[in-house]
C-alpha positions as CSV (number, residue, x, y, z in Angstrom):
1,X,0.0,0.0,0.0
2,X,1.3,3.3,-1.0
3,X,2.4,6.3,1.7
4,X,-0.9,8.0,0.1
5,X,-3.3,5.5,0.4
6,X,-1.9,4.4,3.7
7,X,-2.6,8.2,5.1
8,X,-5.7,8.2,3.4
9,X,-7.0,5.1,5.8
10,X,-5.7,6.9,8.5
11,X,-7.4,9.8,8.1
12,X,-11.3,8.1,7.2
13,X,-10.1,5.6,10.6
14,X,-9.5,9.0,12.9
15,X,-13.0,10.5,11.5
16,X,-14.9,7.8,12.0
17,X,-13.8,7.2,15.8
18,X,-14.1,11.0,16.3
19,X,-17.8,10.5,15.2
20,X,-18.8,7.6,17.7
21,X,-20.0,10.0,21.1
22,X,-22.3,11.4,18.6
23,X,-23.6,8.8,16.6
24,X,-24.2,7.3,20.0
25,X,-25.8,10.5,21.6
26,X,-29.6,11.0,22.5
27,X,-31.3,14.1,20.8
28,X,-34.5,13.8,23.2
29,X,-32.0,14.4,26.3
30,X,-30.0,17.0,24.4
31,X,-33.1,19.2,23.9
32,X,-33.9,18.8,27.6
33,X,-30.4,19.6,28.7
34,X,-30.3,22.8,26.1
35,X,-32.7,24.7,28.0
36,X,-29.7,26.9,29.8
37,X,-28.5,27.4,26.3
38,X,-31.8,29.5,25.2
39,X,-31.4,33.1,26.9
40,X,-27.8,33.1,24.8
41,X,-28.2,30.9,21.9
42,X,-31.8,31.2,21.3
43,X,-34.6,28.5,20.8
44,X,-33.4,25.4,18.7
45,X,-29.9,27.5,18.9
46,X,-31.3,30.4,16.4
47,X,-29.6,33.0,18.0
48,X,-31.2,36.6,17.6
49,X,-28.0,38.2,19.6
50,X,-25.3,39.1,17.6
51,X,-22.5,38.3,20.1
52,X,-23.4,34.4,20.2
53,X,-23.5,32.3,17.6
54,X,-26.4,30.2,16.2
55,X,-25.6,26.6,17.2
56,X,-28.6,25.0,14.7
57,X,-27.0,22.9,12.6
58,X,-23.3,23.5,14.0
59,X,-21.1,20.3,13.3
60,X,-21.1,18.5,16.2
61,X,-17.7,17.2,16.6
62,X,-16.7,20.9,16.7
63,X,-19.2,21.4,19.2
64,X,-18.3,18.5,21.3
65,X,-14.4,19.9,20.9
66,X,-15.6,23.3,22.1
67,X,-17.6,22.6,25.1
68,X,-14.4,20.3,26.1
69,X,-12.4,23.4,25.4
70,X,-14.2,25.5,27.9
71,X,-14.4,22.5,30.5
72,X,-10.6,22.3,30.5
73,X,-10.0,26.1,30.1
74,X,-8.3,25.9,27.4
75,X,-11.2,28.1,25.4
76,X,-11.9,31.7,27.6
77,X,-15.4,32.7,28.3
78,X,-16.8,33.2,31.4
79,X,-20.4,31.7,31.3
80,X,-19.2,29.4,28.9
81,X,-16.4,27.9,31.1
82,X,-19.2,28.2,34.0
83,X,-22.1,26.1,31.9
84,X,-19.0,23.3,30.5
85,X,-17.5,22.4,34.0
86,X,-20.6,20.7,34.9
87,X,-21.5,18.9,32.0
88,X,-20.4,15.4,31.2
89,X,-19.4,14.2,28.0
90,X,-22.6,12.5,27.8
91,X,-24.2,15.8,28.2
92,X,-22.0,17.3,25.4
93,X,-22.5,14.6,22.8
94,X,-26.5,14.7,23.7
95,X,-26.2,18.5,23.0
96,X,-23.8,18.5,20.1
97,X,-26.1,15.9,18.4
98,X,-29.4,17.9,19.3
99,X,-28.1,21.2,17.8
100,X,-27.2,19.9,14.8
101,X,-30.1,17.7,14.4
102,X,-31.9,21.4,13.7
103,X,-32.1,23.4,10.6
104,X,-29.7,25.9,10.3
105,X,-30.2,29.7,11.3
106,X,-30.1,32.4,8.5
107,X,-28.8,36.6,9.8
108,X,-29.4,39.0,8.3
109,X,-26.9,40.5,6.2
110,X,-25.6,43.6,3.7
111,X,-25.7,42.3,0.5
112,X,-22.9,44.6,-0.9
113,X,-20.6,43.7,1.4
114,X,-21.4,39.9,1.3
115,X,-20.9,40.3,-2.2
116,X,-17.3,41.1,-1.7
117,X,-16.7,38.8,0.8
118,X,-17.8,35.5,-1.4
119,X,-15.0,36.9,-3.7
120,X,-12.4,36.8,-0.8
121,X,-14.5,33.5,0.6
122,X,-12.2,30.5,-0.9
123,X,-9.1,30.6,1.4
124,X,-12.0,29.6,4.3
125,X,-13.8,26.6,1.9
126,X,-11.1,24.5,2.6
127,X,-11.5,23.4,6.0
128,X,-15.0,25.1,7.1
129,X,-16.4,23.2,3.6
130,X,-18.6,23.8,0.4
131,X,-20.4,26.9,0.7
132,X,-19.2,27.2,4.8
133,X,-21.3,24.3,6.3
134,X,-18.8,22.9,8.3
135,X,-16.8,19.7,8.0
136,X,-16.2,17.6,11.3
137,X,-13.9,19.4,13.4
138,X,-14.0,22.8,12.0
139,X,-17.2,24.8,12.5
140,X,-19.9,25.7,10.0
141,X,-19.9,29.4,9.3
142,X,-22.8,29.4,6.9
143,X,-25.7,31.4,8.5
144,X,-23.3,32.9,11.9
145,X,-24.0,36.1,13.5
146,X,-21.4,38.5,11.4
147,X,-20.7,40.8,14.3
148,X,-20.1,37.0,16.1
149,X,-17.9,35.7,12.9
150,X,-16.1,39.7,13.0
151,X,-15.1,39.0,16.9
152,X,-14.1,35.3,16.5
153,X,-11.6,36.6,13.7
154,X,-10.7,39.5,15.5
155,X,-9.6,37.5,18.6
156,X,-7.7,35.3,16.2
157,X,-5.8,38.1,14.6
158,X,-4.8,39.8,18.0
159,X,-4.4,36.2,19.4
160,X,-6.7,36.2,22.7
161,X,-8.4,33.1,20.8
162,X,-5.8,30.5,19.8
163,X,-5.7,28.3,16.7
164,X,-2.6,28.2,14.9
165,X,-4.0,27.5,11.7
166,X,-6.5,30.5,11.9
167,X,-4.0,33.1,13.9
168,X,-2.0,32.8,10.6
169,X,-4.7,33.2,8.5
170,X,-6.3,36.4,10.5
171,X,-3.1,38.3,10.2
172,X,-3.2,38.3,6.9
173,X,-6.6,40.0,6.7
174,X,-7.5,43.5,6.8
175,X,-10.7,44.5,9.0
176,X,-12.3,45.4,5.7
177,X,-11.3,41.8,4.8
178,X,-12.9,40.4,8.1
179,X,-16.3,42.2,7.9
180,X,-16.6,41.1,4.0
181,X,-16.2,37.5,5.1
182,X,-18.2,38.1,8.2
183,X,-21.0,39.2,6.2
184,X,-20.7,36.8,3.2
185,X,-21.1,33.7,5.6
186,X,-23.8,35.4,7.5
187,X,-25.8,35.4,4.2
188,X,-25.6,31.9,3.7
């Protein structure tokens, strides 16, 4: 077998195992357990707040990989770190799967400046996937809160969020740059 196709097993092995807590979660208890997410994230996680983002339809390995984040404290946010300590990782796979059991949120946008971010839009396809759904670990941007999307790239550019993947990429954008892409994904 070839170094390629050797990787290439690899890679569909690691997915699948990463995918097991949720295939294995319960929706019915992840509803239940979401109600502390609804004065934030809004009903079915359809935020109407523009600082938190719309967890409806979110990939739910990323949000399993988040809520761990917080829990450990490796991820800074106050109520966030406050809600994650006490859940288990039972809780989180029943919430990960719940929220992205639901159909995904739509914000409001302008459409001039979405227009120039879907120009500036492919460096992101990549790794957040075909028209910004999200792909497994990395989150789906398609329908986010822009002012939410602005700050998360903000906080990756001045590096108070950490990714080293993303810090590299949000230096290279302008704040013009971030608000275009902010907007374009908003829109989808």
């Amino acid at each position: 077998m070839n170094t390629l196709k050797k990787s290439m097993t690899v890679a569909l092995l690691i997915s699948c195992f990463l995918t097991l807590p949720v295939l294995a979660a319960d929706k019915a208890a992840g509803e239940q357990r979401s109600a502390t997410c609804v004065s934030c994230h809004g009903l079915a996680g359809k935020s109407s707040h523009a600082q938190f983002p719309n967890l409806a339809a979110q990939q739910p390995t990323y949000m399993i990989n988040q809520l761990q984040a917080f829990k450990s404290g490796n991820r800074h946010n106050s109520m966030m770190e406050s809600i994650a300590v006490n859940l288990s990782a039972d809780d989180m796979a029943n919430l990960a799967a719940y929220f992205a059991s639901q159909p995904a949120a739509k914000a409001g946008v302008d459409a001039v400046l979405a227009k120039t971010g879907q120009e500036k839009a492919a460096m992101c396809l990549g790794c957040h996937g075909e028209a910004g759904v999200g792909n497994g670990q990395f989150p789906r941007l398609a329908g986010q809160q822009p002012d939410y999307l602005l700050k998360q790239l903000t906080d990756f550019k001045e590096g108070s969020r950490k990714s080293s993947h993303m810090n590299a990429i949000a230096t290279t954008l302008s704040n013009d740059d971030m608000k275009a892409l902010a907007a374009y994904f908003g829109s989808l």
